[in-house]
C-alpha positions in Angstrom: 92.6 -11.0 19.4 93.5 -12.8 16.3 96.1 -14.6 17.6 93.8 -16.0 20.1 91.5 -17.1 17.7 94.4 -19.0 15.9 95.7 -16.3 13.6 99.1 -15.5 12.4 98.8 -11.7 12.0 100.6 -9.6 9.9 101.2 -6.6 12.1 102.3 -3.2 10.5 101.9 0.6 11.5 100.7 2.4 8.2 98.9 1.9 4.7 101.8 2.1 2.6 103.7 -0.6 4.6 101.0 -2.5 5.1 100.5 -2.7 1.0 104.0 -3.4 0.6 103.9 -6.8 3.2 100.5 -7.8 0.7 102.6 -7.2 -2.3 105.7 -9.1 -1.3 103.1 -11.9 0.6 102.4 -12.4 -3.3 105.7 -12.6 -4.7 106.5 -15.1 -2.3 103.9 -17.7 -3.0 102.5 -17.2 0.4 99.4 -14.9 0.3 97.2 -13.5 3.1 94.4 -14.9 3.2 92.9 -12.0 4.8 93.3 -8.5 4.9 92.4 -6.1 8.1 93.4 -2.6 7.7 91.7 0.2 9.8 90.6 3.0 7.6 92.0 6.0 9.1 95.9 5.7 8.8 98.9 8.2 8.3 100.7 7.9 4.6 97.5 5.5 2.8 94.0 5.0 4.2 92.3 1.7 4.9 90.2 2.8 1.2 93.3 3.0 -0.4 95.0 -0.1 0.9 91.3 -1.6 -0.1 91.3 -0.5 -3.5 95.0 -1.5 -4.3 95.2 -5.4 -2.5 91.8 -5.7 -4.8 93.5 -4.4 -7.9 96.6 -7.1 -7.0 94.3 -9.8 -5.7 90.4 -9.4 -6.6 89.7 -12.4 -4.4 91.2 -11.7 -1.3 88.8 -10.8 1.6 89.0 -7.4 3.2 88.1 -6.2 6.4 88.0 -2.3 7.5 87.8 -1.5 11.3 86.8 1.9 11.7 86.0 4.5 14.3 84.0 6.3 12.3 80.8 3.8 12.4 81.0 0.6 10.6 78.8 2.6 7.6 81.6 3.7 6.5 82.8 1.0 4.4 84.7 1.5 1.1 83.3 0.1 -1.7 86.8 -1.9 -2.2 86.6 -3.7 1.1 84.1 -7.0 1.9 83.0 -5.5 5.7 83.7 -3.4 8.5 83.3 -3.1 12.1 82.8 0.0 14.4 85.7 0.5 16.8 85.4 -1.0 19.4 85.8 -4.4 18.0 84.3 -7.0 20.6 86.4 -10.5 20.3 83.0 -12.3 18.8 82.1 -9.9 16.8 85.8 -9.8 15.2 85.1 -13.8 14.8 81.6 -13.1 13.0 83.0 -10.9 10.6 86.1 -13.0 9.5 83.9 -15.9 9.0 81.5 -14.0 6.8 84.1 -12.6 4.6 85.7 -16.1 4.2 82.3 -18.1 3.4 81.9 -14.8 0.9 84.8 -15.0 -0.9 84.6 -18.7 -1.7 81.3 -18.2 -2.7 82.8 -15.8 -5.1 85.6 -18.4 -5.9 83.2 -20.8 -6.7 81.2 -18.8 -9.1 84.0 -17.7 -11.2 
């Protein structure tokens, strides 16, 4: 899906890898500009990935998809959706989390 919409995803199959690609996105000079993380995983949950890519990068947007109701957001990430994620609705949410966080960039 987000390759269709234009994206260059990031693909990895845990937590703790997926917080090692954000780290080493960093060091490189190349950041995500985005971060999608579902929040049950093996090793580190979407929460935990969450919290740490905040603690590294307070500014960068974070999206949880969840199958256990989009309610269930962690207070680290910017929004969730409930599984499953519909193609508009995935488009809705990375918009909104975008035009959030340079509203936040704007006010700091």
């Amino acid at each position: 899906m987000l390759e269709h919409l234009g994206h260059q995803p990031v693909v990895v199959d845990d937590g703790a890898k997926g917080i090692e690609a954000f780290k080493e996105s960093l060091e490189s000079g190349t950041p995500f500009d985005l971060v999608i993380t579902d929040l049950g995983m093996p090793k580190v949950s979407g929460s935990e990935v969450a919290q740490q890519v905040k603690e590294l990068s307070p500014n960068t947007p974070i999206l949880v998809i969840t199958g256990w109701g989009a309610e269930q957001k962690p207070i680290h990430a910017d929004y969730a959706l409930g599984k499953p994620v519909r193609l508009s609705a995935l488009r809705e949410a990375i918009t909104k989390v975008w035009h959030q966080a340079a509203a936040k960039r704007q006010k700091s």
